[in-house]
N, C-alpha and C positions, 0 to 999 in steps of 0.2 A: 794376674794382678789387674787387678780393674775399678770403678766406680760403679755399685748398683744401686740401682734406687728400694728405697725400703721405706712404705709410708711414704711419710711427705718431706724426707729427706734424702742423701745421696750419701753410700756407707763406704769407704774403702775398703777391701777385702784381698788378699793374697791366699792364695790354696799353696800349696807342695806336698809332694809325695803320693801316694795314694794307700787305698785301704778302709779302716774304719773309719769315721770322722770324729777326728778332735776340735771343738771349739776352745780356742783360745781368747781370754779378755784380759785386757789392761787396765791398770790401776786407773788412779786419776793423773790426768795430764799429760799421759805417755803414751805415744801413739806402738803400732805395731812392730815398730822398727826395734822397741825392745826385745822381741822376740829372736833376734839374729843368732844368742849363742845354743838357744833349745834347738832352735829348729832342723840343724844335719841330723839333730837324732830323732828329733821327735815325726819327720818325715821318710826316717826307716821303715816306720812301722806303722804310719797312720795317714791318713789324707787330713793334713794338718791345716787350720783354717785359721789365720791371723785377720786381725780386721782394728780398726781407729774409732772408738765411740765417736757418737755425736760429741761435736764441739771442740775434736781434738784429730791433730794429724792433716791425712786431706780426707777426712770425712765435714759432710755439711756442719757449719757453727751459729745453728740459730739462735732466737734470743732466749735464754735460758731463764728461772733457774730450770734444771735437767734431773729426775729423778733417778734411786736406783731400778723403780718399776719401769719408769717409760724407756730404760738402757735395757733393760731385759726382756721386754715387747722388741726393742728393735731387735737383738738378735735372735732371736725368736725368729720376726720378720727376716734378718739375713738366713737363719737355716731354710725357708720357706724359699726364696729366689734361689739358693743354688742348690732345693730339692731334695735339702737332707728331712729327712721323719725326726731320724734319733741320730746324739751324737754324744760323746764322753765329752765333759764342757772342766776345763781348767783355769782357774783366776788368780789375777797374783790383786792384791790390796785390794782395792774398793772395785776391781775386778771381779775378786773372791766373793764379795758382797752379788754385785750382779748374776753370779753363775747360781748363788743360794737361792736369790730371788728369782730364777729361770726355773732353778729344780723347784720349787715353792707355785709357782704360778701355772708352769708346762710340765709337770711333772712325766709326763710320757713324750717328752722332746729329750730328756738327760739319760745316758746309759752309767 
C-alpha cells in the first residue's frame, strides 16, 4: 500500500494476492476502500490492484473538471509504475466507464 506517482499526480494503490493482474476501478466518489468485501476472494486468485482515482481518497485532488479519458491515461499510467503490460480490468459505475475507455484507448493493456 503506497503512494506513486503517475504523471503529474500521486495515485493510491494497494496490490493483494498474487497471480494474474486484476485492475480494479471505482465508481465516482469512492475511494478503494470499497473494495474490502471482493477482495479475500478476489486475492485468491489474482494479484488484485485496488487504487483511488484522481480527486478521491488519498489520491492527489487537482483542480478538475476530470475526464473519463484522462482517468483511464492514469491507470494506464498506474499499470506502467507497477510494471504490469496486461491485466484483466474490472469497474463498478463510472469505474465501468473508465475500464471501457482503457479497453477503447490501450486495447493491448486489457486481458
Amino acid at each position: 500500500m503506497a503512494t506513486v506517482r503517475v504523471g503529474d499526480i500521486e495515485i493510491w494503490v494497494e496490490e493483494h494476492g498474487s497471480g494474474y493482474p486484476l485492475l480494479m476501478i471505482m465508481g465516482l466518489a469512492t475511494d478503494s476502500v470499497a473494495w474490502a468485501f471482493q477482495l479475500p476472494d478476489f486475492e485468491k486468485h489474482y494479484r488484485a490492484i485496488a487504487f483511488d482515482n484522481r480527486g478521491v481518497g488519498r489520491s492527489s485532488k487537482p483542480a478538475g473538471p476530470y475526464s473519463i479519458h484522462q482517468m483511464a491515461d492514469d491507470a494506464v499510467g498506474l499499470l506502467d509504475v507497477l510494471g504490469v503490460p496486461r491485466a484483466h480490468v474490472l469497474g463498478v459505475s463510472m469505474g465501468g466507464m473508465i475500464a471501457q475507455e482503457l479497453a477503447l484507448r490501450h486495447p493491448d493493456r486489457v486481458s
